[in-house]
C-alpha positions as CSV (number, residue, x, y, z in Angstrom):
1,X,0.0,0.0,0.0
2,X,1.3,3.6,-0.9
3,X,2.2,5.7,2.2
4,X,-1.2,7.6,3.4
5,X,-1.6,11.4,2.2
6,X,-1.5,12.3,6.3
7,X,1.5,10.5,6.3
8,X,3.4,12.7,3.7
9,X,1.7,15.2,4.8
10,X,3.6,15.1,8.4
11,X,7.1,14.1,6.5
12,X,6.5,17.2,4.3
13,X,6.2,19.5,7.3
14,X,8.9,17.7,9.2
15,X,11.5,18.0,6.4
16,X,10.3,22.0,5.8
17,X,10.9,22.7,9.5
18,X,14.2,21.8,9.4
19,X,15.4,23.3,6.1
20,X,13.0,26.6,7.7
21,X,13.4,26.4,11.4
22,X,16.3,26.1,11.9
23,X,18.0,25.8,15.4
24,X,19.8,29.3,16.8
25,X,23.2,28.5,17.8
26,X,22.2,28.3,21.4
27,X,20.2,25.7,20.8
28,X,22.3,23.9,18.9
29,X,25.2,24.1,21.8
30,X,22.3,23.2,24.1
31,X,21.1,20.4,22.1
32,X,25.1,19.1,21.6
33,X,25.5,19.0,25.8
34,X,22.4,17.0,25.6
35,X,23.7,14.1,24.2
36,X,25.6,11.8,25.2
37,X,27.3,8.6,23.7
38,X,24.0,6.5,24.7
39,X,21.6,9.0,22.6
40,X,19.9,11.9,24.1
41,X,18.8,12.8,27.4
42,X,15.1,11.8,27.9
43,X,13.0,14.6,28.2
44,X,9.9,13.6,30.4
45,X,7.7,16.1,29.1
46,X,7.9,15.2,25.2
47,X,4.6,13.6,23.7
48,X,5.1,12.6,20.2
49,X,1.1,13.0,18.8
50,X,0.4,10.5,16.1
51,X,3.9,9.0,16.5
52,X,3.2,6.4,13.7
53,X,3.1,9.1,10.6
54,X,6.8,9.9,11.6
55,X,8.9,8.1,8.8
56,X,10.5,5.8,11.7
57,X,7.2,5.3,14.2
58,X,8.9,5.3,17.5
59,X,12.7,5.5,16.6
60,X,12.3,8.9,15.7
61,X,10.8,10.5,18.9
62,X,13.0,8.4,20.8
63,X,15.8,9.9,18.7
64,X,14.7,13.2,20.0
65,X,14.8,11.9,23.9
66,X,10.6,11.5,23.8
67,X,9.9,9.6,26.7
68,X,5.9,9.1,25.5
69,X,4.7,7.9,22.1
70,X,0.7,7.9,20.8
71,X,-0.2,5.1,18.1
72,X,-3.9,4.9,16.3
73,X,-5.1,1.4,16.5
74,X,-8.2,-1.1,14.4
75,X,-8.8,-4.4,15.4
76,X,-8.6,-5.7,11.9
77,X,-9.2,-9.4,11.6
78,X,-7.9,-9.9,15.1
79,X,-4.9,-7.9,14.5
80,X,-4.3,-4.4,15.8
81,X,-3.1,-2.3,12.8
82,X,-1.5,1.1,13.5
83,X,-3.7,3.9,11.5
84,X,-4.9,7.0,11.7
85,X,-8.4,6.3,9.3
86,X,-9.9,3.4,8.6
87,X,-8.6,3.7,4.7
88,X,-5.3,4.1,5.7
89,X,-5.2,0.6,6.9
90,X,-2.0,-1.6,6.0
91,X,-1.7,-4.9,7.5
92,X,1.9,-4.6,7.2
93,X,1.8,-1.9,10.4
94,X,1.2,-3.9,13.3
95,X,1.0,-2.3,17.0
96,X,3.4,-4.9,17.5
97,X,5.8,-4.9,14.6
98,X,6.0,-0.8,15.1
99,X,6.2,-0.1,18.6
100,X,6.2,-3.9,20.8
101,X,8.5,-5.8,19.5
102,X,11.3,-2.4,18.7
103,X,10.6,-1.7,22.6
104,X,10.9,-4.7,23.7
105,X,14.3,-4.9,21.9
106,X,15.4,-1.7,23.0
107,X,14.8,-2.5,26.7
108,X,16.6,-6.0,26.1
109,X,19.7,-4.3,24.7
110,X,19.8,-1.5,27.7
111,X,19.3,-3.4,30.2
112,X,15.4,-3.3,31.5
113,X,15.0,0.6,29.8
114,X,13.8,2.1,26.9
115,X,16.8,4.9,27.4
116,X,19.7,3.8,28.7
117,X,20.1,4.8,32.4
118,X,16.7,6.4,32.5
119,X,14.7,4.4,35.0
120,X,11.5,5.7,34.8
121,X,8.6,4.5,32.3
122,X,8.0,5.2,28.7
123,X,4.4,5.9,28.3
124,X,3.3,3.9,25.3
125,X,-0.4,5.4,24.6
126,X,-2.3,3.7,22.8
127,X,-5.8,5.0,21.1
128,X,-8.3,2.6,20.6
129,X,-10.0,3.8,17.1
130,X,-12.7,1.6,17.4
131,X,-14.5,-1.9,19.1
132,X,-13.5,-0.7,22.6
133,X,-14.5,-4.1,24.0
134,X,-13.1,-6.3,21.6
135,X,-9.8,-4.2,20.6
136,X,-8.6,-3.8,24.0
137,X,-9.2,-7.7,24.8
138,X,-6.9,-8.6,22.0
139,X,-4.6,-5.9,23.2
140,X,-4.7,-7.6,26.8
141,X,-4.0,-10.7,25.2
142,X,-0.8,-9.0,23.4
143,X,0.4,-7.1,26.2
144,X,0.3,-10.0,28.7
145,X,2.6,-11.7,25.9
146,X,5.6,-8.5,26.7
147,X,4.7,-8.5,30.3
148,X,8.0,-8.6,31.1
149,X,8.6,-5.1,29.9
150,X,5.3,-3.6,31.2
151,X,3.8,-1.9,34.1
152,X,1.3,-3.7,35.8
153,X,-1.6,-3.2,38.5
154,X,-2.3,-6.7,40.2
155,X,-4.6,-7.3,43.3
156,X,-5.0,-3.4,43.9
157,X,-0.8,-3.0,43.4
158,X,0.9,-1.3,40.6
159,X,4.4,-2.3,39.8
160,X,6.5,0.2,37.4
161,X,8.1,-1.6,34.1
162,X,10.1,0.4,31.5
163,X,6.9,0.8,29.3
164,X,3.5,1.7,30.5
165,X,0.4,0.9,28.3
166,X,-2.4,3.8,28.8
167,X,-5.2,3.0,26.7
168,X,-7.2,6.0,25.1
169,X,-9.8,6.6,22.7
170,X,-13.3,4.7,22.2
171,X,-14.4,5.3,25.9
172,X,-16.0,0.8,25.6
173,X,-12.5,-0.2,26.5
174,X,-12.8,0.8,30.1
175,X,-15.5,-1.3,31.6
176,X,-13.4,-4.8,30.8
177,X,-10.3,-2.7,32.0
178,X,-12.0,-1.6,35.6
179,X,-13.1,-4.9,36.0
180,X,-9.4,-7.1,35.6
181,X,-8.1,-8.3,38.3
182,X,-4.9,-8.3,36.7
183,X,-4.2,-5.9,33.6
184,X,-1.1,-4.3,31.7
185,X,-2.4,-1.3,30.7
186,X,-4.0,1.9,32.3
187,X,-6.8,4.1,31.3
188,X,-6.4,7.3,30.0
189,X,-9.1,9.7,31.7
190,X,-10.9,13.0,31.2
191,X,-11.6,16.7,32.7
192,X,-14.6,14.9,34.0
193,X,-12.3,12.2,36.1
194,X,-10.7,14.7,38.5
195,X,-11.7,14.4,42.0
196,X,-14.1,11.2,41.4
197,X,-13.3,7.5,42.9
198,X,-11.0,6.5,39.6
199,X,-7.8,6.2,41.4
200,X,-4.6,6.9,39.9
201,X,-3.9,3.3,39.6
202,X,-5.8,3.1,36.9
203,X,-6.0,6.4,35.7
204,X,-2.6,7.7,36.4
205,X,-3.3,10.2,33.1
206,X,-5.6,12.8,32.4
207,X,-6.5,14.4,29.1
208,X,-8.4,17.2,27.6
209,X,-9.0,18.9,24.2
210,X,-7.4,22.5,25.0
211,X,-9.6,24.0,22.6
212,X,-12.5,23.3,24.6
213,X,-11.6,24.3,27.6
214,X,-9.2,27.4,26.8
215,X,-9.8,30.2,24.6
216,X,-6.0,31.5,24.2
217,X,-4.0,30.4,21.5
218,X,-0.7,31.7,22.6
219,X,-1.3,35.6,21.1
220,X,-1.2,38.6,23.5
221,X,-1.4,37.7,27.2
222,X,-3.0,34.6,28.5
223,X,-6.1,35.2,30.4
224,X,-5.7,35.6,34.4
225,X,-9.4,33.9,34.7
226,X,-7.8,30.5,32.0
227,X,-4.4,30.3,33.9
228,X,-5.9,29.9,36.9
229,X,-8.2,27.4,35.7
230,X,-5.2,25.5,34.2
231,X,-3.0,25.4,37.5
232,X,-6.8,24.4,38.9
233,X,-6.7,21.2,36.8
234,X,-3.2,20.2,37.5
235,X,-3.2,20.7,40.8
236,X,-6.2,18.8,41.3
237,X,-4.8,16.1,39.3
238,X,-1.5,16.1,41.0
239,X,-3.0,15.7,44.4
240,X,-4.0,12.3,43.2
241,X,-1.2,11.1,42.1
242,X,-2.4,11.9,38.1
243,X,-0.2,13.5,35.4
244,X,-1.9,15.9,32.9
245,X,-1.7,16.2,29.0
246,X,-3.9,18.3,26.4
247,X,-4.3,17.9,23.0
248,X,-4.9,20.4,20.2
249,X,-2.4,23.1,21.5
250,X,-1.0,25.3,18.8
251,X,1.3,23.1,17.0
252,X,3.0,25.3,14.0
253,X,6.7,26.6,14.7
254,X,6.3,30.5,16.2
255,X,5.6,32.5,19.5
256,X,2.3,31.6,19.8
257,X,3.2,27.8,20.6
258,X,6.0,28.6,22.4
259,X,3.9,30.7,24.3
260,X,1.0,28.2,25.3
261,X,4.5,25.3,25.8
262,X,5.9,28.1,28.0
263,X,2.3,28.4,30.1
264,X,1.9,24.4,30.1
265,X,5.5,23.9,31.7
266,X,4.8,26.4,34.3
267,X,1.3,25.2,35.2
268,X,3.1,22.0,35.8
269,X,1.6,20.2,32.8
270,X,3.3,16.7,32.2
271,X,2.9,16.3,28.4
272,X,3.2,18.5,26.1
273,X,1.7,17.1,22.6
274,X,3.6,17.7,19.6
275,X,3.9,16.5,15.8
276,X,7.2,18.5,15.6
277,X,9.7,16.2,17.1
278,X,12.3,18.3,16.7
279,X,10.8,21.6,17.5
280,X,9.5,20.5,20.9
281,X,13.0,18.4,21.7
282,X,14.4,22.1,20.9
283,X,12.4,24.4,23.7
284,X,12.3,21.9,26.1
285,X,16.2,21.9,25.7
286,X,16.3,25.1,26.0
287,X,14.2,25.5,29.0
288,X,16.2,23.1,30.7
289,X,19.5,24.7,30.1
């Protein structure tokens, strides 16, 4: 199958952001100390959004020090294929052949990590497109085959791995999740989650579409009334032991995204969601120099 027009689409950009953007010599310096002869430093805030239209899914946020990926999945035939539409299916792009088996491989090779020497997780979200119910019990069935690798909650215990599964989209996938006993996968929740009974052992994330909740787009100031609101959310989150990650945030290369970035990090936002893998790797380099 030819690659998908969204595909191109997000090589096109990638390849004109770095002939256009390209790094001030700062960044560049900043970006050399980063690296190391293992690769480059993790950056725990880096979310690559839609990882799987990258020309290498996976090995090119991780390339950029990502430390969580997002893949699109279909229960096709009782296979989940990695895909944004339904018609850009290929049964070639497995959720195991693009992101499994490589970090499974990885974390062999370094040692029980997906980074060598980091030692936390690698948040492998996964975004059930459609059949909630029966996608994510094939994906049980997958995981527990890589347990080895993954976080787990057991008997009301959660024990770290290198990679955690948090499962997101079609909102069917979380009744047979609430009810395992034993699972290797979390739930990704919603605005709506905060301060109910879902604990953070199963929903150790929470997401929100920043459109609908925000106004500001990253031009003039940010409203006093919407900053608030977002230190609100985090807060809340954080007090229960939940991280926090929006999607939809200005994502073209300019002051306006840095801007809303430059908000998110000081709210205390976990994520931040990005196509541009080496535009994101770039300010948070910066910001940490």
């Amino acid at each position: 199958m030819a690659l998908t027009t969204r595909r191109r689409a997000v090589s096109t950009l990638a390849a004109a952001l770095a002939g256009a953007v390209a790094a001030p010599a700062y960044a560049q310096a900043a970006s050399r100390t980063e690296r190391g002869d293992d690769g480059p430093r993790p950056l725990r805030q880096a979310h690559a959004h839609n990882d799987y239209l990258h020309p290498r899914p996976l090995l090119d946020a991780l390339s950029h020090g990502f430390t969580s990926v997002e893949a699109d999945v279909f229960l096709v035939d009782g296979e989940l294929l990695v895909a944004h539409e339904a018609t850009e299916l290929d049964p070639a792009r497995t959720l195991r052949g693009l992101y499994l088996d490589p970090l499974l491989a990885r974390v062999r090779a370094n040692h029980g990590s997906v980074h060598q020497g980091y030692h936390r997780p690698v948040q492998l979200l996964i975004d059930i497109k459609a059949d909630g119910v029966a996608a994510y019990a094939e994906l049980h069935r997958q995981l527990t085959r890589y347990r080895s690798m993954l976080s787990r909650y057991a008997n009301g215990s959660v024990r770290a791995g290198a990679v955690t599964p948090v499962i997101s989209g079609d909102r069917a996938a979380r009744a047979p999740m609430e009810a395992q006993r034993v699972r290797y996968a979390f739930y990704d929740g919603r605005l709506e989650d905060l301060g109910t009974a879902a604990p953070a052992s199963f929903v150790p994330l929470i997401s929100g579409n920043w459109t609908q909740s925000f106004s500001w787009q990253g031009v003039g100031a940010f409203p006093a009334a919407e900053r608030a609101e977002l230190r609100r959310v985090v807060d809340a989150a954080h007090a229960h032991g939940q991280r926090v990650r929006f999607w939809s945030t200005p994502d073209l290369p300019g002051p306006a995204r840095d801007a809303v970035w430059t908000e998110l990090l000081a709210a205390g936002v976990d994520h931040l969601n990005s196509d541009d893998l080496a535009g994101l790797e770039r300010f948070l380099r910066r910001h940490r120099s």
